[in-house]
N, C-alpha and C positions, 0 to 999 in steps of 0.2 A: 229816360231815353225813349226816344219815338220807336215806332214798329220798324220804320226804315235801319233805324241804326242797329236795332238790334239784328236783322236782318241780315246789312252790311257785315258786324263785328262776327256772325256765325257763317259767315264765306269768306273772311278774310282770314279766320282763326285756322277751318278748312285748310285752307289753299297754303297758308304758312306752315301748318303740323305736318303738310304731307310735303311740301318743297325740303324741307329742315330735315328730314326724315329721311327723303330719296336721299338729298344730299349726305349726311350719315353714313347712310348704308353704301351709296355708290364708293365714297373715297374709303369705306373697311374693303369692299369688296376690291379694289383696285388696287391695296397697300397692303389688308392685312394688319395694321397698322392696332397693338393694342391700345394707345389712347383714344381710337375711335370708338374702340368697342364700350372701353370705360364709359367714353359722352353717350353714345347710345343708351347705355345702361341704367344712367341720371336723365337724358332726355326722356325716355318713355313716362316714368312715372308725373314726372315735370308737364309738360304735355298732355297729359290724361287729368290731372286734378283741375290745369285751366282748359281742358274740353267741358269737362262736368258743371265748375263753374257758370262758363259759358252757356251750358246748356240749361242748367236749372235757371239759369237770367231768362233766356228765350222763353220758358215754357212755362213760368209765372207771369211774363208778359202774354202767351195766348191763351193762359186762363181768361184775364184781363181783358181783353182786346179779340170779343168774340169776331168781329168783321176782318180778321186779317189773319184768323186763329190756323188755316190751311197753309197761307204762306210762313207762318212763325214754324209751324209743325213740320213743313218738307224742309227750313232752315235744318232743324235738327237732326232731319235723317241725314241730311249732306253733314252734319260733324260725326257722322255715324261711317261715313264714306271711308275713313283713313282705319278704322278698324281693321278690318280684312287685309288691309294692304299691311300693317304694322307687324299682324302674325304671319304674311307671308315674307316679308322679312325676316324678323326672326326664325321660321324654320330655314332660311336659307344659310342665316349666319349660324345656326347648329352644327350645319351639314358643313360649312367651312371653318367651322371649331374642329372637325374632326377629318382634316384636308392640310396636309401641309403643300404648298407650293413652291419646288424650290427648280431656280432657272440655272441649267447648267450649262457650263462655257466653256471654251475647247482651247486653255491659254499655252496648250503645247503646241509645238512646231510642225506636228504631224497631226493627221487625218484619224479619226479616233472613230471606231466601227464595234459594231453586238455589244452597245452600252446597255448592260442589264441593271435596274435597280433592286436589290433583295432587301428585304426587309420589309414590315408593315403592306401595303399593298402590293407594290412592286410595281416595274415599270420598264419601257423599253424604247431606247433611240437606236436608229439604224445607224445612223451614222453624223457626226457631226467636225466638219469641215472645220481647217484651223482661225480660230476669232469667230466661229460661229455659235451661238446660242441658241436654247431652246428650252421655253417651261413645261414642266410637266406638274400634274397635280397627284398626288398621291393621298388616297384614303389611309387613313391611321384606325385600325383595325384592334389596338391594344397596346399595352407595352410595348415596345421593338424599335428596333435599328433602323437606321437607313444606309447601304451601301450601295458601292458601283463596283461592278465588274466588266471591265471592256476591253479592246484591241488596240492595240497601237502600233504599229509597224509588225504587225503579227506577232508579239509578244500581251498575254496574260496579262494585265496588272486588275489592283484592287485596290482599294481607297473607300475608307470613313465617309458617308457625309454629314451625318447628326445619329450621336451614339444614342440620345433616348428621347424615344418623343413617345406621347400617351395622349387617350383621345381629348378632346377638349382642353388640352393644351394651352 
């Protein structure tokens, strides 16, 4: 392989680990969705042995090829580029391992007011209008419930929403 192409293949490798990776991450972040997290979890490692690869290619070729040995070597730092972004990914899917987000919906005939969530972190709607929706994120703090407690024509009620969630879930 010429210097060009080795060049080429460590900005193309770049530019696809981190496209594959945003996109990953955006549609977990967006769903939730645990087969994403599954792929994520086989992409990383998959991903990192053909950076290495890639990168041990590049860097016997700027042994080699003292006259171009500067552009072969900033190649490398750009496959270095997706690092930092990979782990800040994963700290954010940690923080949404231990996040349940659940959208709640007003399918009564009436105006539903001081919806409280107990349980795990806990949470608070003022009020939600009939067919209206609204997510909320709740931190999962350990073992525990999720409930609602709220108003409805000025009558108390209460209601389950997920008996047991724990963190990383």
């Amino acid at each position: 392989m010429t210097t060009e192409q080795h060049i080429k293949l460590g900005r193309q490798t770049t530019l696809i680990s981190f496209l594959l990776g945003t996109g990953i991450f955006g549609l977990y972040y967006l769903t939730s969705a645990l087969e994403l997290l599954l792929i994520g979890y086989g992409f990383i490692p998959l991903i990192v042995l053909i950076n290495i690869g890639i990168l041990i290619s590049i860097l016997v070729k700027a042994n080699k090829d003292k006259n171009n040995k500067k552009k072969l070597l900033m190649t490398c730092g750009l496959l270095f580029f997706n690092v930092p972004i990979m782990l800040f990914y994963s700290w954010i899917v940690i923080i949404l391992l231990n996040t349940m987000r659940i959208t709640f919906t007003n399918s009564t005939q009436s105006t539903l007011t001081n919806i409280n969530i107990v349980g795990c972190g806990g949470g608070q709607i003022e009020k939600l209008e009939v067919g209206e929706s609204e997510t909320i994120w709740i931190d999962i703090t350990g073992d525990c419930s999720i409930n609602i407690e709220y108003l409805s024509n000025g009558q108390k009620k209460e209601e389950s929403v997920v008996g047991y969630v724990t963190s990383s879930m």
